[in-house]
C-alpha positions as CSV (number, residue, x, y, z in Angstrom):
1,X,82.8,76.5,95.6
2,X,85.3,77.0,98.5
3,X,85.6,80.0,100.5
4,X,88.7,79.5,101.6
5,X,91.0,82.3,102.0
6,X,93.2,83.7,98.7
7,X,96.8,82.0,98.9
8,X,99.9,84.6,99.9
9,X,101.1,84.3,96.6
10,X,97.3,85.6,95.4
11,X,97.2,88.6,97.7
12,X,101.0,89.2,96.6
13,X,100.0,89.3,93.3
14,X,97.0,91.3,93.6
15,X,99.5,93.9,96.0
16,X,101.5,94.1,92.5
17,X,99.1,94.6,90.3
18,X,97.0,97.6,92.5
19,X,100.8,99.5,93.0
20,X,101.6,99.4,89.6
21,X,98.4,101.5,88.8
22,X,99.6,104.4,91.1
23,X,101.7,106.9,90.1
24,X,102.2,108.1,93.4
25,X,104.4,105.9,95.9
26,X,104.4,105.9,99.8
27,X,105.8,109.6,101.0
28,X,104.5,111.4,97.9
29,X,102.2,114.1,98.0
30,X,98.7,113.3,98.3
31,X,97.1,114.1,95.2
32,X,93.5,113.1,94.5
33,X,93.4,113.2,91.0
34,X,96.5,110.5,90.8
35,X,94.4,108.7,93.9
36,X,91.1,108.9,91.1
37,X,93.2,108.0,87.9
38,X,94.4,104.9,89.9
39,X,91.3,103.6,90.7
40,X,89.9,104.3,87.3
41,X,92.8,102.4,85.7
42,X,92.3,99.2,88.6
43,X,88.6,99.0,87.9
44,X,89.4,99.4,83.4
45,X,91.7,96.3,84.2
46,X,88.9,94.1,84.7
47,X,90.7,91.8,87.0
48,X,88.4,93.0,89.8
49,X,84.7,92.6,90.8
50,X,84.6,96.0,92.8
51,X,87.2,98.9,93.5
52,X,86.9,101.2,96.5
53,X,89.9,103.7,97.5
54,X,89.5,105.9,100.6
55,X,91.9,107.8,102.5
56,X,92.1,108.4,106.4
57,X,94.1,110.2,108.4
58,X,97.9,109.2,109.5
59,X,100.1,108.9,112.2
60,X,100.5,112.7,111.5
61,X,98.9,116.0,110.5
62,X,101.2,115.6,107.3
63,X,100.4,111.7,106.5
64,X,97.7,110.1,104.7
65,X,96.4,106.5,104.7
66,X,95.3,105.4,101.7
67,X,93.0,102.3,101.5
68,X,92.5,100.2,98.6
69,X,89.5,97.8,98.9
70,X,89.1,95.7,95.7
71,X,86.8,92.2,95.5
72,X,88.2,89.8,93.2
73,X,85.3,87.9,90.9
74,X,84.5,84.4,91.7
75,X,86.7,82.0,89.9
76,X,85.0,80.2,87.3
77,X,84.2,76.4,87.8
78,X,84.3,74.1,85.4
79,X,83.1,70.5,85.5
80,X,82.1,67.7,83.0
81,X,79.7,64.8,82.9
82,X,79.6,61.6,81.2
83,X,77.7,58.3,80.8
84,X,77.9,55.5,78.1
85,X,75.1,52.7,78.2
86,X,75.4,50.0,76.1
């Protein structure tokens, strides 16, 4: 198995599919039951291993970081064997 890096487009897709479970976009509020519903909704997807959100302080008293840490599943591997003898 590789341990390569994900491809852009991966991490682009993944960046799609974590906002999309907010309901909360960059310069709302901070509200921690939206922050909780998202991650409950990420982790009822099933697309990833592990879900972590935290939340840190911002470039101002009035801004919040939020931090989304998800681990994606190994990929599956398939392979297949063969022989003939005569």
């Amino acid at each position: 198995m590789s341990s390569a890096s994900p491809s852009a487009a991966t991490v682009e897709r993944a960046g799609y599919v974590i906002r999309r479970e907010f309901d909360i976009a960059e310069d709302d509020a901070y509200n921690t039951v939206l922050i909780d519903r998202a991650e409950r909704r990420l982790k009822n997807l099933g697309y990833f291993k592990a879900v972590k959100i935290t939340s840190e302080a911002g470039s101002a008293p009035d801004r919040v970081v939020v931090n989304v840490d998800v681990e994606e599943p190994p990929n599956p591997e398939f392979s297949i064997h063969g022989g003939y003898n005569r």
